[in-house]
Backbone as JSON, one array per atom type, in Angstrom:
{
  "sequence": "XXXXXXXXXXXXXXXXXXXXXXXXXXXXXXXXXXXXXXXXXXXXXXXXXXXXXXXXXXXXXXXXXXXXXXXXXXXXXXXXXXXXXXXXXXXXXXXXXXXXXXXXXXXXXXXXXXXXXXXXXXXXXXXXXXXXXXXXXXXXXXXXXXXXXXXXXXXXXXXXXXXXXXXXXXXXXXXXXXXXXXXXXXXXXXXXXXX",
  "N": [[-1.1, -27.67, 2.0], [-4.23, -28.54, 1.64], [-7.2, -26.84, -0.2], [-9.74, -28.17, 0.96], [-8.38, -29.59, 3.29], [-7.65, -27.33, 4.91], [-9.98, -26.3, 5.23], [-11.05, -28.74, 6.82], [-9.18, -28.25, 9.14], [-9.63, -25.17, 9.88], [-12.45, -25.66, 11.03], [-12.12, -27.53, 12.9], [-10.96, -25.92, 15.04], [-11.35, -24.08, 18.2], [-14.27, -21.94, 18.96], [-14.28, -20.02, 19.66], [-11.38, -18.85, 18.63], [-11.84, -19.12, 16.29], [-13.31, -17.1, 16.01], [-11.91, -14.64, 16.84], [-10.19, -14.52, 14.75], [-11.74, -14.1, 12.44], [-13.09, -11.6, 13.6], [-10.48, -10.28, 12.92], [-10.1, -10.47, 9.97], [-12.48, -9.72, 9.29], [-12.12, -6.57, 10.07], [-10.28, -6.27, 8.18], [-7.68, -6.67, 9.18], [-5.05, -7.67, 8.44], [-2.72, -8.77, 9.07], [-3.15, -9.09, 11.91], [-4.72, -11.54, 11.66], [-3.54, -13.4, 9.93], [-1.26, -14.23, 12.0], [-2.2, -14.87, 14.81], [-3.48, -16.66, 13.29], [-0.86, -18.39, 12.92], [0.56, -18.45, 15.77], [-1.66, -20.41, 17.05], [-1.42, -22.59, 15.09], [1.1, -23.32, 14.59], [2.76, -25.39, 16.51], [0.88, -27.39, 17.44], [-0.23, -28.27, 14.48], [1.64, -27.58, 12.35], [1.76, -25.4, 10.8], [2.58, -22.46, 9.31], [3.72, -19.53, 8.29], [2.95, -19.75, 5.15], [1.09, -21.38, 4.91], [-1.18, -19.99, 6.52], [-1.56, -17.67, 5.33], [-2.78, -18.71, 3.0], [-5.58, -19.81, 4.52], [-6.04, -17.1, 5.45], [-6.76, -16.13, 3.28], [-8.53, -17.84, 2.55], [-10.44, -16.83, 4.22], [-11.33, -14.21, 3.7], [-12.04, -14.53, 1.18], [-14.78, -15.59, 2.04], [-15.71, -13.96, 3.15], [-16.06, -11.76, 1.7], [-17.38, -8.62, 0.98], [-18.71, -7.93, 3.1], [-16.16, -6.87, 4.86], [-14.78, -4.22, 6.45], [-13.13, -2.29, 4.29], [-10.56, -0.31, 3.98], [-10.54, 3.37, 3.32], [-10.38, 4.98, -0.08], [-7.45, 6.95, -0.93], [-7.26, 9.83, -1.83], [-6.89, 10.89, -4.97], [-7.32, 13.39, -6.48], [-6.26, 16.84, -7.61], [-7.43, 19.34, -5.63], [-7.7, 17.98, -3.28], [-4.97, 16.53, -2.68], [-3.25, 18.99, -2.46], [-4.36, 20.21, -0.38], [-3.68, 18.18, 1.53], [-0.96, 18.56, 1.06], [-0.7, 20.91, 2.21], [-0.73, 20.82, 4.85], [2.03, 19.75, 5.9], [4.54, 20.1, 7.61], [7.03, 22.41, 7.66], [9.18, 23.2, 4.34], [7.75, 22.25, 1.79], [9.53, 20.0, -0.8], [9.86, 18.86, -2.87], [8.11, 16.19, -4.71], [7.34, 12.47, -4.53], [7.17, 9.7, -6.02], [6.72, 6.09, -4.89], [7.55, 2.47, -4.74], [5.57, -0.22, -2.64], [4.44, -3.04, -1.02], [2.33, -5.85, -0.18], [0.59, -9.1, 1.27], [-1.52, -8.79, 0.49], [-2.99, -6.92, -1.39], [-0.72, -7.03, -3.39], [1.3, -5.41, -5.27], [2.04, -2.19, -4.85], [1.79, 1.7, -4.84], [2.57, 4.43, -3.17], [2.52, 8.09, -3.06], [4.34, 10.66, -2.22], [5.47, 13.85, -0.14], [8.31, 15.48, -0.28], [9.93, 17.27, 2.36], [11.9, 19.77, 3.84], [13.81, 20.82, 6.59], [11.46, 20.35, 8.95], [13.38, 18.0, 7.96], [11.96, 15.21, 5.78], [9.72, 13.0, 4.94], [6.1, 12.62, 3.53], [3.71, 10.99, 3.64], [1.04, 11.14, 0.79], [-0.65, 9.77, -0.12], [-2.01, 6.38, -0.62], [-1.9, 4.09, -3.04], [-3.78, 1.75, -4.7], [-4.56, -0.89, -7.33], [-7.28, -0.92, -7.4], [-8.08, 1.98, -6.55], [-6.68, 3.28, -8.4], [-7.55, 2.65, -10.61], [-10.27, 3.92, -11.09], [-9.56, 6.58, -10.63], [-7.71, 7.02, -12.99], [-9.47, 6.12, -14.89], [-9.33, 4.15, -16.83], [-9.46, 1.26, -16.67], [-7.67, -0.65, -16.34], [-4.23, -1.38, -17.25], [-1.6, 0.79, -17.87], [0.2, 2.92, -20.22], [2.02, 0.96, -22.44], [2.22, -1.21, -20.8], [2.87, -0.46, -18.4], [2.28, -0.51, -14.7], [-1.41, -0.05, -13.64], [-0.94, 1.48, -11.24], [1.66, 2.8, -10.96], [0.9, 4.6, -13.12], [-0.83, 5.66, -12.45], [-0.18, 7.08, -9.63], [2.09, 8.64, -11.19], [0.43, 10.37, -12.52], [-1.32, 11.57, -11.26], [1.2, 12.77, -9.31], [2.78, 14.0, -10.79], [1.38, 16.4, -11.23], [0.62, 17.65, -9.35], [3.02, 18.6, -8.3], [3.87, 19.89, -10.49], [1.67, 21.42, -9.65], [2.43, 22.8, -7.27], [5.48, 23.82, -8.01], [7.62, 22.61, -7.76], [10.0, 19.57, -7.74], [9.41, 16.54, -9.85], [10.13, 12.84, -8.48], [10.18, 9.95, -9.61], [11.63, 6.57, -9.43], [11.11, 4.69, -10.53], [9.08, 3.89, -12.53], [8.04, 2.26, -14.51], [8.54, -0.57, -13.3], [7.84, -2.71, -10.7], [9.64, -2.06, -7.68], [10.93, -1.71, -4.72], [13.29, -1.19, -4.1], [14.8, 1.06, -5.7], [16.23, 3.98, -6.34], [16.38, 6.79, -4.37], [14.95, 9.54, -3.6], [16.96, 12.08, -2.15], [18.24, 14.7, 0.17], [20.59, 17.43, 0.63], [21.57, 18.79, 3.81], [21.95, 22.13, 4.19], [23.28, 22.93, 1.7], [21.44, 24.17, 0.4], [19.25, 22.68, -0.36], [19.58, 20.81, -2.2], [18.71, 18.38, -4.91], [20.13, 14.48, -4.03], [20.42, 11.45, -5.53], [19.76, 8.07, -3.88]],
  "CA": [[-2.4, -28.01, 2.54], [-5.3, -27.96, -0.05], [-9.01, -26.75, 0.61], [-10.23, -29.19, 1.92], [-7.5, -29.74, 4.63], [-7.68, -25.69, 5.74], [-11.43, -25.88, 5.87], [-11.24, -29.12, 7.87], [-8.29, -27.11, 10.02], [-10.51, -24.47, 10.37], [-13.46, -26.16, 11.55], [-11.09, -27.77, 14.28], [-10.62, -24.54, 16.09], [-12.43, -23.77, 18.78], [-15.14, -21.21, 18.07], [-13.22, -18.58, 20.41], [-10.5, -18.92, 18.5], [-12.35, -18.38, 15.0], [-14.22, -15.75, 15.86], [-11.21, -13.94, 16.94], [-9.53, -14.38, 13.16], [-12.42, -13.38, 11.49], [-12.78, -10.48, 13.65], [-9.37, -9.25, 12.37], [-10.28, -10.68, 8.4], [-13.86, -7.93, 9.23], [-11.34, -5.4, 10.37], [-9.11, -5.89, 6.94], [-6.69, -6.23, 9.69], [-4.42, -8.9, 7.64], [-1.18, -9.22, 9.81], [-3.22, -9.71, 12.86], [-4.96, -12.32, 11.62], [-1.99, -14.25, 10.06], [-0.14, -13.79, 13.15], [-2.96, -15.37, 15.59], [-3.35, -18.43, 13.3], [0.08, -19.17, 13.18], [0.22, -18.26, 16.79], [-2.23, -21.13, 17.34], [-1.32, -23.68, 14.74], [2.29, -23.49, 14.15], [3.27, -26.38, 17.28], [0.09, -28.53, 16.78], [-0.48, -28.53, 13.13], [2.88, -27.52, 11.68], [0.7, -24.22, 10.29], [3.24, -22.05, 9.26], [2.94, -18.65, 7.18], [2.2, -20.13, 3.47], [-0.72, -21.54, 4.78], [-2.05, -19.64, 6.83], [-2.09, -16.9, 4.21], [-4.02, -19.36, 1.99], [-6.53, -19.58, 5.6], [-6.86, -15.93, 5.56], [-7.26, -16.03, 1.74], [-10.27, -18.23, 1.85], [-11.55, -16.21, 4.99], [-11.57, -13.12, 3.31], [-13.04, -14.42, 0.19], [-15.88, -16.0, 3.08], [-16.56, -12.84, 3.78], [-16.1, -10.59, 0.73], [-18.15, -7.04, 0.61], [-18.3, -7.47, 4.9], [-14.84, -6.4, 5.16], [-14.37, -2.79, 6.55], [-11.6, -2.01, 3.7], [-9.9, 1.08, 4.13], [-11.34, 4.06, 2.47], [-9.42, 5.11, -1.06], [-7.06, 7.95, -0.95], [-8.08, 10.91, -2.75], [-5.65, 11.46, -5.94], [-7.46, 14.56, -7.5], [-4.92, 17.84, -6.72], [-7.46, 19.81, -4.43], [-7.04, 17.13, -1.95], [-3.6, 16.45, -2.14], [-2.65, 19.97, -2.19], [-4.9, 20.38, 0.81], [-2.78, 17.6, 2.03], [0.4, 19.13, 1.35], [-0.6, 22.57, 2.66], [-1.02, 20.87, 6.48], [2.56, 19.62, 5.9], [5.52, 20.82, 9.09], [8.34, 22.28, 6.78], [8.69, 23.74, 3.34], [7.83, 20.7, 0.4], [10.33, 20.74, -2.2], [9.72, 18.01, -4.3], [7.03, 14.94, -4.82], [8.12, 11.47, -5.1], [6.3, 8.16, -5.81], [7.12, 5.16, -4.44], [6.67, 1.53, -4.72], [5.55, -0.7, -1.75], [3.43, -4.29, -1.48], [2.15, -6.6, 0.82], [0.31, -9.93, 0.37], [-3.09, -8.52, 0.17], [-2.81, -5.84, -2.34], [0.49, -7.13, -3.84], [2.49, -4.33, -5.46], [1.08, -0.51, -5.05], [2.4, 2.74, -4.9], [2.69, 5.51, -2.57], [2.83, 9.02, -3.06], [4.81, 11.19, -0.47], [5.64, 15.18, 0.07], [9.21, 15.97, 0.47], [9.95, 18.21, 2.89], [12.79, 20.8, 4.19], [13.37, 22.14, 8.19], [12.51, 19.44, 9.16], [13.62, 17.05, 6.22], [10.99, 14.17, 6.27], [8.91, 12.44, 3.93], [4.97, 12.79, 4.37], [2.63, 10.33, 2.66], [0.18, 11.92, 0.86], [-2.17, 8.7, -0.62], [-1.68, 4.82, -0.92], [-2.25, 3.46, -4.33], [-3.88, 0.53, -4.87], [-4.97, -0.68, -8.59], [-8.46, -0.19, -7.38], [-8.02, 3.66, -6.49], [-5.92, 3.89, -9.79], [-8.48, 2.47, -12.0], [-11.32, 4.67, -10.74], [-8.6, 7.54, -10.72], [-7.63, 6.69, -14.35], [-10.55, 5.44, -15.56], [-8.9, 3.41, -18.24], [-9.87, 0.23, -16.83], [-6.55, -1.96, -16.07], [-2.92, -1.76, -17.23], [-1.72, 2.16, -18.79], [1.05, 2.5, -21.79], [2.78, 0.16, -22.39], [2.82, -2.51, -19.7], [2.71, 0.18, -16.83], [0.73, -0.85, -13.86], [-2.0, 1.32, -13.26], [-1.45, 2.04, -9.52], [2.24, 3.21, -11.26], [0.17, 5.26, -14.14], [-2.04, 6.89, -11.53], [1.05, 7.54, -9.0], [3.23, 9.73, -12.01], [-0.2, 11.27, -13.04], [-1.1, 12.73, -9.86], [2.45, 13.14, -8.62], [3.58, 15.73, -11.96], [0.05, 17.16, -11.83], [0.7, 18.11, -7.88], [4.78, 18.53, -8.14], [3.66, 21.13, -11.22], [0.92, 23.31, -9.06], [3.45, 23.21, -5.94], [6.85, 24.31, -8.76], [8.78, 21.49, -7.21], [10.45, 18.32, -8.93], [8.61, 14.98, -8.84], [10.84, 11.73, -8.65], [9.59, 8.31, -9.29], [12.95, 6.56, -9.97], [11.09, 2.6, -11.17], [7.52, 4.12, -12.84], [7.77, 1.07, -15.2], [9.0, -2.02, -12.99], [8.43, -2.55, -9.23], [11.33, -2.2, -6.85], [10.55, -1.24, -3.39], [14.49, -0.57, -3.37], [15.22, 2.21, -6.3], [17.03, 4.85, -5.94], [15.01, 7.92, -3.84], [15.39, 11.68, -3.81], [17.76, 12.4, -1.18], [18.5, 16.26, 0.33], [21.65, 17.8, 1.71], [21.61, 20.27, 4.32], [22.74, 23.31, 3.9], [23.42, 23.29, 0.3], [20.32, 24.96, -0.47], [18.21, 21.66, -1.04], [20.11, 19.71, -3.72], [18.73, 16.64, -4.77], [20.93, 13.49, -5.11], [19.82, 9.9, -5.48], [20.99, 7.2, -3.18]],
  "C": [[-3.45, -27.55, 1.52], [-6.65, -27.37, 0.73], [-9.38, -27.23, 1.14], [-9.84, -29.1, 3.45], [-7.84, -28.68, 5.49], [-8.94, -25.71, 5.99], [-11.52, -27.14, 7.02], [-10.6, -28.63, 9.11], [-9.25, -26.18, 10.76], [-12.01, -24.81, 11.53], [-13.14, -27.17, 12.82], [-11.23, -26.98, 15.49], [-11.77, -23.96, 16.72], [-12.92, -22.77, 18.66], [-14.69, -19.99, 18.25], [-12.34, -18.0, 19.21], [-11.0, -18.04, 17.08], [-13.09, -17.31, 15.25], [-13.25, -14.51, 15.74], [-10.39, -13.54, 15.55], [-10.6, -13.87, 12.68], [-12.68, -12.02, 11.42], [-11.84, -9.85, 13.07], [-10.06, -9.31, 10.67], [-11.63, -9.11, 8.33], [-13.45, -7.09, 8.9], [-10.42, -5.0, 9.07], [-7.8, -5.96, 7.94], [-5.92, -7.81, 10.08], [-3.27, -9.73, 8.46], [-1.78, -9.62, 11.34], [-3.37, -10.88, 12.86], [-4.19, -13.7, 11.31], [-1.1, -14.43, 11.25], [-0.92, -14.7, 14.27], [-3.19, -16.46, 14.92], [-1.9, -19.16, 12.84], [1.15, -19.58, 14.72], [-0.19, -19.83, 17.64], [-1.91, -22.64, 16.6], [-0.08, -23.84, 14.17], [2.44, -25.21, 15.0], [2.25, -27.62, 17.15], [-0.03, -29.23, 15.67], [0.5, -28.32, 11.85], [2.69, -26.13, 10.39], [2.01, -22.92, 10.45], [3.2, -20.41, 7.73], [2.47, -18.78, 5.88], [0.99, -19.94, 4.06], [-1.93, -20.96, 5.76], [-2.3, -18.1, 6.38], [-2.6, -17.62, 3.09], [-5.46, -19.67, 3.07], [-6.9, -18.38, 5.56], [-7.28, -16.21, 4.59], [-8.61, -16.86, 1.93], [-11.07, -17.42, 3.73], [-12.29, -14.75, 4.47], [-12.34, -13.61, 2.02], [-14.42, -15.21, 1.02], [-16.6, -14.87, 3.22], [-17.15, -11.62, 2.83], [-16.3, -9.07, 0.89], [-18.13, -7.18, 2.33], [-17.39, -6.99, 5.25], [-14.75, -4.84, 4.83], [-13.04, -2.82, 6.04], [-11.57, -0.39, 4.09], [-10.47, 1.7, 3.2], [-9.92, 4.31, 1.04], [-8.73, 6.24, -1.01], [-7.22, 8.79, -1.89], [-6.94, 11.22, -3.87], [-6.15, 12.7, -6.94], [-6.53, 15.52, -6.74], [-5.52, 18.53, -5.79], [-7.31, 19.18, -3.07], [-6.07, 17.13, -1.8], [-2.75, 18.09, -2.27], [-2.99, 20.47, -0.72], [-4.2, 19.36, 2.12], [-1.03, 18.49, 2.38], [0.4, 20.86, 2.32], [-0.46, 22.29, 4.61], [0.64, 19.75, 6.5], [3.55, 20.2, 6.97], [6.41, 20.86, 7.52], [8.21, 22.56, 5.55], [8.65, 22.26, 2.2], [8.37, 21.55, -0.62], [10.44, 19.31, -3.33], [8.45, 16.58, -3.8], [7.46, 13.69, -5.57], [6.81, 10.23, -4.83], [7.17, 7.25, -5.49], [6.65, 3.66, -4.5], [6.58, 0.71, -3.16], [4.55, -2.13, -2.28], [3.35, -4.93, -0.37], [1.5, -8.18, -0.31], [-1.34, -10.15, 0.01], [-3.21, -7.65, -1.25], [-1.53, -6.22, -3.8], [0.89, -5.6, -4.08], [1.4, -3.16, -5.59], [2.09, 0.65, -4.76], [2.2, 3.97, -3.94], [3.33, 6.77, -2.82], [3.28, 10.29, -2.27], [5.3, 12.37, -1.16], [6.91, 15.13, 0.82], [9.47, 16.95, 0.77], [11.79, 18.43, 3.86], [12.73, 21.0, 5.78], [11.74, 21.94, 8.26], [12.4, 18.69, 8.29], [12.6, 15.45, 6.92], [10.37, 14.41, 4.84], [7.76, 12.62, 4.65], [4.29, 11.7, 3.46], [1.47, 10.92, 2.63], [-0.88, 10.89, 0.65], [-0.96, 7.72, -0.9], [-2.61, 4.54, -2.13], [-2.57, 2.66, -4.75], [-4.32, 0.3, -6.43], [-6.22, -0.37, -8.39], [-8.71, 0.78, -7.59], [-8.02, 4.02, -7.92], [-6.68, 4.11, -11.01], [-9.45, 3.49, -12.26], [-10.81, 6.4, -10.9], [-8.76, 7.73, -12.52], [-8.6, 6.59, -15.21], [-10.22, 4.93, -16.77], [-9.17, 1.71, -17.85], [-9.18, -1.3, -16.33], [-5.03, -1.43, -16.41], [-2.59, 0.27, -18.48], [-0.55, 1.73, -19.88], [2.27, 1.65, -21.11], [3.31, -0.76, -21.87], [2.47, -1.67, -18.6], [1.53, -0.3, -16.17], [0.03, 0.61, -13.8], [-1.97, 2.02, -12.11], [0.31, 3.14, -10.01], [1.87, 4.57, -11.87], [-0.53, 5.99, -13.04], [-1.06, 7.88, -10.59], [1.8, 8.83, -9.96], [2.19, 10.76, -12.38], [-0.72, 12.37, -11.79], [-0.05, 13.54, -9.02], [2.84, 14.45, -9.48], [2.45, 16.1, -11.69], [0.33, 18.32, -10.04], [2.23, 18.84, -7.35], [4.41, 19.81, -9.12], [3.02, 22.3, -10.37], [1.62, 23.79, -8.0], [4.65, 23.99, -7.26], [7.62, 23.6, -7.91], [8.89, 20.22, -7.88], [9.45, 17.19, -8.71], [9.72, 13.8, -9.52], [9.86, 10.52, -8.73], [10.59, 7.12, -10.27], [12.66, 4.84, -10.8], [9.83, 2.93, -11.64], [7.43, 2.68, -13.7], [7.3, -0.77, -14.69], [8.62, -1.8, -11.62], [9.27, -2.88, -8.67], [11.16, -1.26, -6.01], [12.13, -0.66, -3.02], [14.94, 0.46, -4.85], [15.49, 3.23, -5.7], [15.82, 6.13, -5.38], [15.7, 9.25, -3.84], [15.93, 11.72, -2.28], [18.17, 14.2, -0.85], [19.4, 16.05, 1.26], [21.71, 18.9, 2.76], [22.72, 21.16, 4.14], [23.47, 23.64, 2.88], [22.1, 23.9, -0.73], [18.94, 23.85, -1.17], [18.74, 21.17, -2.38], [19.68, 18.7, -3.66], [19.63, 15.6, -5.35], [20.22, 12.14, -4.59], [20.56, 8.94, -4.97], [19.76, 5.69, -3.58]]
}
């Protein structure tokens, strides 16, 4: 379905209906909105997730700077130590992670592993925005690395050093939401092995 088509689509739908999508597109709140216009125009219009993530896509660029985005997570270390200090359980190592959706595409999450009781904590979500502003280099770090990667390993050793615990980040180069993760055994004293 091209521009055209989705804006005449759009302009179809009764006003209820749009108001209610845009509300979510306001909200930044992406999966509702996908979800309510395929909801509505899957059986009529044959509106099926492509396109109605090219419908959000031109609602959100409709709206631009209106959109309550989420605030940026803090990647200097008195925050995230101030993070880790309200942690349940002793943290014994700091691992990055990759994740993505289809707003953001690929980003990185930085999480606090923890001991009694064993659990992961997320300390900040990584987007290249954050990273850049983090980084302040502008776009892409050595050598190909993304920057939301580059910001992730620089805050992660910088925070994994003032704690004296390991930091993992087992794909810093490539994304792969499935690499290998820091794994703990009980009752061997906290060994890490990678699964």
């Amino acid at each position: 379905m091209d521009e055209a088509a989705r804006a005449a689509w759009w302009e179809s739908l009764p006003a209820g209906i749009r108001d209610e999508i845009d509300g979510y597109v306001l909200q930044d709140s992406l999966f509702r909105a996908l979800r309510t216009i395929v909801d509505v125009g899957r059986v009529p219009s044959g509106i099926g997730i492509r396109i109605a993530e090219d419908i959000v896509n031109d609602r959100y660029t409709h709206h631009g700077d209106r959109i309550a985005r989420s605030p940026d997570s803090p990647l200097d270390l008195e925050s995230l130590a101030f993070r880790v200090a309200g942690c349940p359980g002793r943290v014994v190592a700091i691992e990055a992670v990759w994740d993505g959706d289809t707003v953001h595409d690929w980003f990185t999450v930085l999480l606090a592993i923890t001991e009694d009781p064993e659990q992961e904590r997320p300390l900040a979500t990584i987007h290249s925005t954050t990273a850049r502003r983090y980084l302040d280099d502008g776009g892409v770090a050595r050598g190909g690395q993304l920057v939301c990667a580059a910001a992730a390993e620089r805050a992660g050793r910088t925070l994994a050093g003032h704690l004296s615990v390991p930091f993992h980040f087992a794909s810093p180069d490539t994304p792969d939401d499935e690499a290998p993760r820091r794994r703990y055994r009980t009752g061997q004293g906290c060994r890490p092995e990678f699964t």
